[in-house]
N, C-alpha and C positions, 0 to 999 in steps of 0.2 A: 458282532458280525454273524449272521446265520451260514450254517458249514453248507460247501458248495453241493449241488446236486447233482454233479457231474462224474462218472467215475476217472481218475488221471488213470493216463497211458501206461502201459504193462511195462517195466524198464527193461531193457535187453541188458544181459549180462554185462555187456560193455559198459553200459549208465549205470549199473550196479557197483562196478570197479573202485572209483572213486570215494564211495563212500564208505565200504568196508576195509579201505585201506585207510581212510581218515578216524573209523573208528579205535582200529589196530594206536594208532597215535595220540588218540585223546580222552582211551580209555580209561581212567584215573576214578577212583573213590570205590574199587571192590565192586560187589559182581552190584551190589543193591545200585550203586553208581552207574556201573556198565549198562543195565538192562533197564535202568529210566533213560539212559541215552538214547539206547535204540527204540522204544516207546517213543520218546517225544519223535524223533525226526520220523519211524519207521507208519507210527499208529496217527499219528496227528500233523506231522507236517508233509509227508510225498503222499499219507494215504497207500502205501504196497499191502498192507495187511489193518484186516476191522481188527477193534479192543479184543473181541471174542476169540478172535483167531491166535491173536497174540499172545494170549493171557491160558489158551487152550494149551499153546505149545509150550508157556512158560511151566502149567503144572507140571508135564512130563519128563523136562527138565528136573524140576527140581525133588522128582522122587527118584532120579539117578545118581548111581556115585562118578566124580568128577566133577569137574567145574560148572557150573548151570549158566555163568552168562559166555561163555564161548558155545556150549552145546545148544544153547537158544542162537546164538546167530549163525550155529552150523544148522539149524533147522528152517529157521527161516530163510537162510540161503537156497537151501533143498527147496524148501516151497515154491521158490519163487524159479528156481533154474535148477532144478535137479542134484546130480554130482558135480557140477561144476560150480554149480552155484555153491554148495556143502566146502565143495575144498577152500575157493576163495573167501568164502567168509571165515572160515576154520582156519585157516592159515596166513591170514592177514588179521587176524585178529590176535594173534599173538608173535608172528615175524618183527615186529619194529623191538618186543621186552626180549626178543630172543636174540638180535644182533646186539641192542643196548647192555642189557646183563654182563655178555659174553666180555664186550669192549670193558666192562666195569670191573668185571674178574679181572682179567689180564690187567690192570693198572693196580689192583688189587692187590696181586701176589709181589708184581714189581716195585709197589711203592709202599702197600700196606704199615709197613715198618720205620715208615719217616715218625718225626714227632707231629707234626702238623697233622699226620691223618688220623695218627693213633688219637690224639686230643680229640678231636670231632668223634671219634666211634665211641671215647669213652663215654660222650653225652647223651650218646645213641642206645648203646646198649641198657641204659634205665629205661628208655622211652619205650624199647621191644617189648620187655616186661609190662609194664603200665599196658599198652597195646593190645597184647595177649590177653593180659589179666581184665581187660575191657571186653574183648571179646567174647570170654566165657562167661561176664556176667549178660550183654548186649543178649546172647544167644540163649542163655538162661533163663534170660526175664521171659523168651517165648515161649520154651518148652519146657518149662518144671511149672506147670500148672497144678502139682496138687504133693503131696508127702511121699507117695509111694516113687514117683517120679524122681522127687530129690533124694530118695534112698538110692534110685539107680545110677544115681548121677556119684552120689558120695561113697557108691562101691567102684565105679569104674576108679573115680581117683586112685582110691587104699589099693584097688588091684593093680594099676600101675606103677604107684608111686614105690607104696609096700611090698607087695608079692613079685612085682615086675614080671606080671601077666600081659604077653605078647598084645597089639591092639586089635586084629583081626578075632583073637580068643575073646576080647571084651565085645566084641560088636556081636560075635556070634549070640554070646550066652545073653547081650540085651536083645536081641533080636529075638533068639527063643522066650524069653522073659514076657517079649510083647506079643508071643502067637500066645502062650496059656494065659495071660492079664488079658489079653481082648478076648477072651471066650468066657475068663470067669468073673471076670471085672470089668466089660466093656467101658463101661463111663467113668474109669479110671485113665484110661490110654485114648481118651478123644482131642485129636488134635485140631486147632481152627485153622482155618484157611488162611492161606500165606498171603503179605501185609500187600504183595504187585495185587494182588486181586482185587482194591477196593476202590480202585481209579475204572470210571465208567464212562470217560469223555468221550462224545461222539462226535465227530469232526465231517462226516457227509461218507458217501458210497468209497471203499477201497477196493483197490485191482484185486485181491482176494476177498472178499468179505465173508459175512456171517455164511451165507449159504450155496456161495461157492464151489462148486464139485471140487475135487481134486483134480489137481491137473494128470492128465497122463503118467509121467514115472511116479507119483504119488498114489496110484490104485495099489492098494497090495494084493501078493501071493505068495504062496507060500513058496514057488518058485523061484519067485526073487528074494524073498529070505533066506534060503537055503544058499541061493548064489551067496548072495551079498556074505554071507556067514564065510562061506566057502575062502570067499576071497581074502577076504579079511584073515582068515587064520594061514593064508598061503605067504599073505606078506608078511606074516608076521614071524613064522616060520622061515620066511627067507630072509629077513634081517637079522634076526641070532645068525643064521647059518655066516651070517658077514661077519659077524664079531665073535664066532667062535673060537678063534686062535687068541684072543686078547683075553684073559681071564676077569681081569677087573671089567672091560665094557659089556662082557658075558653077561657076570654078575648086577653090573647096574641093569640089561634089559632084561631082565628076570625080578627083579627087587622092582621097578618102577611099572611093569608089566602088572604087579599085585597090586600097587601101589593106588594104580588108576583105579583099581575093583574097588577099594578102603575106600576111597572119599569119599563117604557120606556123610553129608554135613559140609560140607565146601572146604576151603582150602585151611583153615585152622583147626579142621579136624584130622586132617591127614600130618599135618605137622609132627605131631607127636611119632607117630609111627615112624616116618624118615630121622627126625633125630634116632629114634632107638636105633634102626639100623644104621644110615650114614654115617652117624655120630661114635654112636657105642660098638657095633659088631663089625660094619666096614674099616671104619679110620679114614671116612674119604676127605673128611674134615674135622676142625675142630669144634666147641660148642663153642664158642665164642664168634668163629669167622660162620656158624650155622645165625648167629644172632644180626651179623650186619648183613648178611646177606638177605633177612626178614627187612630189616630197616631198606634197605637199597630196594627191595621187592616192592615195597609199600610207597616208594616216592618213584618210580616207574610205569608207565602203562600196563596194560596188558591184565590179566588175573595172576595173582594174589599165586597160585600155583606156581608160578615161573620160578621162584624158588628154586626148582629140580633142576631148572638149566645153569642156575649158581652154583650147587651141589656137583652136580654133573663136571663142573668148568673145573673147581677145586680140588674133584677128584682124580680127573684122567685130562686134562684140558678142553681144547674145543671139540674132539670125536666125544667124552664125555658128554659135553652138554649139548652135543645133538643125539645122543643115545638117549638119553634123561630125558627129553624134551619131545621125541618121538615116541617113545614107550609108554610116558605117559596120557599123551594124548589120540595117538589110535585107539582107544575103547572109544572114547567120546564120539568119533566118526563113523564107528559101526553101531554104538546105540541110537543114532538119529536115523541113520541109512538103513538101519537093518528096523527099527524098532518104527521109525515116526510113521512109515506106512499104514499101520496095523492102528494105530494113535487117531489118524485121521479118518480111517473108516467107521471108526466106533466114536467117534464128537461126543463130549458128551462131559458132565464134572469129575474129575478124577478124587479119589477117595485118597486119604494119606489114612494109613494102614496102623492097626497097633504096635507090628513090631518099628516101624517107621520112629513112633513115639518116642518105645524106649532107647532107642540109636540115638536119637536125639537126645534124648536126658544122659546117656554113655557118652556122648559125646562132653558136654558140658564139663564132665568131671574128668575127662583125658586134656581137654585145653585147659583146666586149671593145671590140671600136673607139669605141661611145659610150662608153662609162668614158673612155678616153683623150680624148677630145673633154671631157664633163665635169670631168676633171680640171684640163684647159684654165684652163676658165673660171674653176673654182676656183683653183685654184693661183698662175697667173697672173693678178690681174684685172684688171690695167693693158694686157695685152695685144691685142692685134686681129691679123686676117689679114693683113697688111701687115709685121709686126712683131710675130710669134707669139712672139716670151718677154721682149718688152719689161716691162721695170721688176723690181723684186728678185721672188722666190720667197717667197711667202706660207705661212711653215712650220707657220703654229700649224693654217692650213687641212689640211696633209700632216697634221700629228699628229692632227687631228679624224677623218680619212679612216682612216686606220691604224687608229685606236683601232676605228672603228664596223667596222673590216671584220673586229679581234678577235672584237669585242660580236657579230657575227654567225656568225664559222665558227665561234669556237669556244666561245663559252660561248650560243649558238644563241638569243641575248635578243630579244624581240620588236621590229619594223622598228618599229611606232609607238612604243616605249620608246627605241629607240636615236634616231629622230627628235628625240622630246621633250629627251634628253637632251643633244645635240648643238644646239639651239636656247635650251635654258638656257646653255651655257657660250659662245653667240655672246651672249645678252645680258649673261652676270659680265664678259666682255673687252673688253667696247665699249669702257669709261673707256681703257683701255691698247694700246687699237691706234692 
């Protein structure tokens, strides 16, 4: 069928509604998942925004730390309807993982401790492992393109694992790593362009297209940057000022506030960091209820981040996981609103940078380190820091792990099927463990 030559009608906020509330609910398979969603229906099937526009705003996303497929549909909200458009698609993009989480904790803490549920988590928690330990290879295979690369990858491990070098000191010292390696070694730290870039379907004329001005609140100044800045640090400011008498909710928007700066690399790189803290220096949880609550994350909507509102929930209850969940995600809202202006007047191919590279190679070798931490727990469960491999090695757990990191590299079975399946065969083994 040849694509139409007609451009479709500009949607009013209102016909917008619907669909970023559908999105919020049927967001499943990770951001790569999330951001071919919004591609098919956004770029090919309503026609709101041409490949170019899309694929423009996706690079900008994805050289920010936080989430990239909620900060891509906080962008092309803005696009399309300004700040209202931003909130609603920002906030219905993750509202459905944030009431669901919430209900899952609370049944959680209340029933956790049955044997029925304990049996299913036990199945789960190998699969976490497998998952993680997938993901640092999945993320690896992109960004360790050469020796010096996997050097930086296999120092962040040793400095996390061994030195228990904080993860902001590891991103730093790769970050520095990649300004003097891109000056003295350029062609060491060249990164290829990200994999959304090489779909070029053209589907006929969209309500934004390729050379579309920007709509009105889209001209930038630096006037509005200065506000939008403004404001932004006002609320942000006035919300501690709300949880100032709570010591712990204090402490999570201050912790989750940095939290949002760290995520570079998407949500399994910021992992590591929230265990160190949540886990080891808060006590908001334990590493084990930090592991189901990965597994619960992963067979839920929403991004992959939502985690913090499980964290959050474990921690202090439900003000918790709307502290968690708000602190995390206001930078996201001010780097679209304050930053996408500036983004659109300058159109153009965005560069991924060398210190970018080696983040990325640091990153690879911080997500191995939680897999080995996860393993931990699983493998060992009789163990504690004191007496790190106290009692026998828990094999059928290694076999569960094994098998799910198969079911993932290499016959590529979906994370909630290998879940499910791994939580069935903790309930058949109960009787026999």
């Amino acid at each position: 069928m040849e694509p139409s030559t007609a451009v479709p009608s500009a949607p009013t906020l209102g016909q917008a509604l619907p669909y970023w509330l559908k999105l919020g609910f049927v967001s499943f398979g990770g951001p790569a998942g999330q951001i071919a969603m919004m591609h098919e229906e956004l770029v090919e099937k309503r026609r709101w925004i041409s490949e170019r526009r899309f694929l423009h705003a996706l690079n900008y996303c994805m050289l920010l730390p936080g989430p990239e497929a909620i900060q891509l549909a906080i962008y092309l909200g803005w696009l399309l309807h300004g700040l209202g458009g931003a909130l609603l698609a920002g906030v219905l993009f993750f509202l459905p993982a944030f009431v669901l989480l919430c209900a899952l904790a609370a049944l959680y803490l209340a029933f956790g401790d049955l044997p029925l549920v304990a049996s299913l988590f036990y199945g789960i928690k190998p699969a976490v492992v497998a998952i993680v330990l997938f993901a640092a290879w999945r993320i690896g295979s992109k960004t360790i393109r050469n020796g010096l690369l996997g050097g930086i990858a296999l120092a962040a491990f040793l400095g996390i694992f061994v030195f228990q070098i904080g993860f902001p000191w590891i991103v730093l010292t790769a970050a520095l790593l990649g300004v003097i390696g891109g000056k003295l070694a350029p062609a060491w730290f060249k990164v290829g362009a990200g994999s959304h870039a090489a779909t070029h379907l053209r589907c006929g004329p969209a309500v934004i297209d390729d050379h579309t001005p920007p709509p009105a609140h889209a001209v930038f100044s630096w006037r509005k940057l200065i506000a939008t800045t403004l404001a932004f640090l006002s609320l942000w400011a006035l919300a501690m000022g709300l949880i100032s008498e709570a010591p712990t909710l204090f402490a999570m928007g201050e912790f989750f506030t940095k939290a949002a700066f760290l995520t570079i690399g998407g949500a399994y790189a910021v992992l590591p960091y929230v265990y160190q803290h949540a886990v080891e220096q808060y006590g908001w949880l334990t590493g084990p209820q930090m592991m189901d609550g990965l597994a619960l994350g992963e067979t839920t909507p929403g991004p992959l981040i939502m985690i913090v509102t499980w964290v959050g929930y474990l921690g202090a209850g439900l003000a918790g996981a709307a502290v968690a969940t708000f602190f995390t995600f206001l930078p996201s809202f001010w780097f679209i609103l304050a930053g996408a202006p500036l983004i659109e007047a300058t159109r153009g191919e965005l560069k991924f940078t060398a210190p970018l590279a080696a983040i990325s190679a640091a990153v690879v070798g911080v997500i191995a380190n939680l897999a080995v931490f996860f393993a931990w727990h699983a493998f060992w469960p009789q163990a504690n820091p004191a007496a790190p491999f106290a009692g026998a090695i828990d094999w059928l757990a290694v076999a569960i792990a094994l098998a799910s990191f198969v079911a993932l590299w290499k016959y590529r079975l979906d994370i909630m099927k290998v879940i499910g399946a791994c939580a069935l065969v903790g309930l058949i083994t109960a009787p026999f463990r």
